[in-house]
C-alpha positions as CSV (number, residue, x, y, z in Angstrom):
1,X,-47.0,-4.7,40.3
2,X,-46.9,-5.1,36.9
3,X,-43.6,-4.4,35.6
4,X,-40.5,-4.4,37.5
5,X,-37.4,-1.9,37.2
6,X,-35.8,-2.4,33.7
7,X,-32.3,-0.9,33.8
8,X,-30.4,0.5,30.3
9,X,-28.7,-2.5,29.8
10,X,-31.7,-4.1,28.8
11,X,-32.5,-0.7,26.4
12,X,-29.2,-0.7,25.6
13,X,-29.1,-5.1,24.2
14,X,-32.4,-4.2,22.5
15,X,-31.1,-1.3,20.8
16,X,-27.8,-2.5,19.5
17,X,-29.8,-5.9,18.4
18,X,-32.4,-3.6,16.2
19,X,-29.2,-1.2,14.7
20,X,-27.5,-4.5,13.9
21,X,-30.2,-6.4,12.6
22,X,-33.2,-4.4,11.9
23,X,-31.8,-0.7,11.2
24,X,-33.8,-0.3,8.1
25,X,-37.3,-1.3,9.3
26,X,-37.0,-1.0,13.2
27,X,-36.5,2.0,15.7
28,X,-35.8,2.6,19.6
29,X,-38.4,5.2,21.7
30,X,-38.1,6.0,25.1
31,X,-40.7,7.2,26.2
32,X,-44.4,6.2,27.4
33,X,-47.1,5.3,24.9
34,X,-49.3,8.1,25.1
35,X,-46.4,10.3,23.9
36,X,-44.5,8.0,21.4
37,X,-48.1,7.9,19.7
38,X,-46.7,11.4,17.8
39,X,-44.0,9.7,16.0
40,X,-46.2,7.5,13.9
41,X,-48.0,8.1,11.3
42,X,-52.0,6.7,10.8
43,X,-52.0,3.0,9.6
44,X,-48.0,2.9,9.4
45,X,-47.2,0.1,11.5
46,X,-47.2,-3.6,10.8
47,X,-46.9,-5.2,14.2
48,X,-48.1,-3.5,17.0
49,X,-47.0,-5.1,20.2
50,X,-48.9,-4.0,23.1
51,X,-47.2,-5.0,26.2
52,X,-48.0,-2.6,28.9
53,X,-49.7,-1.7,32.1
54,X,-52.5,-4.7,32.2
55,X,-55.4,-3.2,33.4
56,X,-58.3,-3.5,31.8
57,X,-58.6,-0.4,31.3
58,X,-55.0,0.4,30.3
59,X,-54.7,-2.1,27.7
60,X,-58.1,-1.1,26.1
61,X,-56.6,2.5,26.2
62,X,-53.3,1.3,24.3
63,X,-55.3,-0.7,22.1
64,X,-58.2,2.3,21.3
65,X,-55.1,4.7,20.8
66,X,-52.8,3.0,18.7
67,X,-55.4,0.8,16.3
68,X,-55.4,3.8,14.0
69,X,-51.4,3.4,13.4
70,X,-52.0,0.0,12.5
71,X,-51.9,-0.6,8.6
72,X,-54.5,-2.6,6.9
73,X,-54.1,-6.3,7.3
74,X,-51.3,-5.6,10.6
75,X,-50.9,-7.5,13.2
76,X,-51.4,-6.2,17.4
77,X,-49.9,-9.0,20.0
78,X,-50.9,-8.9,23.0
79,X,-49.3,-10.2,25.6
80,X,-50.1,-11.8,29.2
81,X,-53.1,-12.9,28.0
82,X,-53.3,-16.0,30.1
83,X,-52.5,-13.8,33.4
84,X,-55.5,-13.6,36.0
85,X,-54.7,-12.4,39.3
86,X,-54.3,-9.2,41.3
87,X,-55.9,-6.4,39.0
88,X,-54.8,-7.3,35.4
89,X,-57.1,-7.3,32.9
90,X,-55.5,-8.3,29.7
91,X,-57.2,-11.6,29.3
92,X,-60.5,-9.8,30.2
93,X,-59.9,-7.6,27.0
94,X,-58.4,-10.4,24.9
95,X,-62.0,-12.3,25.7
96,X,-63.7,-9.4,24.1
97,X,-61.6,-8.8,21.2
98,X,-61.3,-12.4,20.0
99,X,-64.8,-12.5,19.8
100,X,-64.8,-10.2,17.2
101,X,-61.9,-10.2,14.8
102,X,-59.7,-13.2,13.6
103,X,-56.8,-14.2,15.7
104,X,-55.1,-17.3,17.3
105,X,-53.2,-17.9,20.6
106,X,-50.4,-19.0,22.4
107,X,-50.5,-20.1,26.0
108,X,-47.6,-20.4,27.1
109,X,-45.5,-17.3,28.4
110,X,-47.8,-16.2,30.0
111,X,-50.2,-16.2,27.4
112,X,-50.0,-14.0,23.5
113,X,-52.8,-13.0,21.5
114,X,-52.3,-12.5,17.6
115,X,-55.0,-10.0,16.3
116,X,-56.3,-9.2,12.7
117,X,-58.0,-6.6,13.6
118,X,-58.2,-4.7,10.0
119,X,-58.4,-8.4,8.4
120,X,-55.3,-10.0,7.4
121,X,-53.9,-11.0,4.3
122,X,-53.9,-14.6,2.1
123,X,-51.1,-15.8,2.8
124,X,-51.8,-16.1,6.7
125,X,-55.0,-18.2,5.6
126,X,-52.2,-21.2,5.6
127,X,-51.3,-20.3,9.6
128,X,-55.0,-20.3,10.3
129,X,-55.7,-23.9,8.9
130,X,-52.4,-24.8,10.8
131,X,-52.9,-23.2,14.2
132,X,-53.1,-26.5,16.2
133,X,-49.9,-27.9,14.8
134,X,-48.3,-24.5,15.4
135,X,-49.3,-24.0,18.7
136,X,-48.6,-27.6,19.7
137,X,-44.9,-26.6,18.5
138,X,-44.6,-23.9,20.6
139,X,-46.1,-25.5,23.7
140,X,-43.6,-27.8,23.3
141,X,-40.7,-25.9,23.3
């Protein structure tokens, strides 16, 4: 199984936290990727956070279908990276992808990928030289 039963109150806390918050740059979809993929358009996103079935297969899905709505120099997380048992395949797919494009990691939490993808700007040059002090932070905590 890879996600269990989320029930509107969890919708509903996310929700009122991005109204409150994040009205201006952040927005609520219900519905499954493949459709919310209409509402966006090409290379308009920032962070892409790709958290869903974790197959191989589906995450290399989300991840062929939504690159194109990522702008130039965004960001795709990926999460349960660090995850190997049953049938998911995320870290199988973060193997590949790291390989190829700039990123860093975090291990804990089951495991998040940071992807450049479409390169990334400057100012992140400062994380990169930093990663081991940032990633010791969060391991810590």
């Amino acid at each position: 199984m890879h996600s269990g039963y989320y029930s509107n109150e969890v919708f509903d806390t996310v929700s009122n936290v991005i109204q409150k918050h994040y009205s201006t740059i952040g927005k609520m979809l219900r519905s499954s990727f493949d459709v919310a993929i209409q509402n966006f358009e090409d290379e308009s996103i920032d962070l892409l956070h790709i958290d869903g079935f974790h197959t191989f297969e589906a995450v290399s899905h989300d991840y062929k279908t939504w690159l194109p709505k990522v702008s130039k120099e965004g960001i795709v997380l990926i999460h349960d990276t660090e995850v190997r048992f049953q049938d998911f395949g995320v870290h199988i797919f973060w193997d590949q992808m790291k390989q190829q494009y700039p990123h860093f990691d975090f291990k804990h939490s089951h495991g998040l990928g940071v992807l450049f993808p479409k390169g990334f700007y400057s100012k992140f040059k400062n994380v990169f030289n930093e990663i081991d002090k940032l990633q010791n932070h969060y391991n810590r905590n």
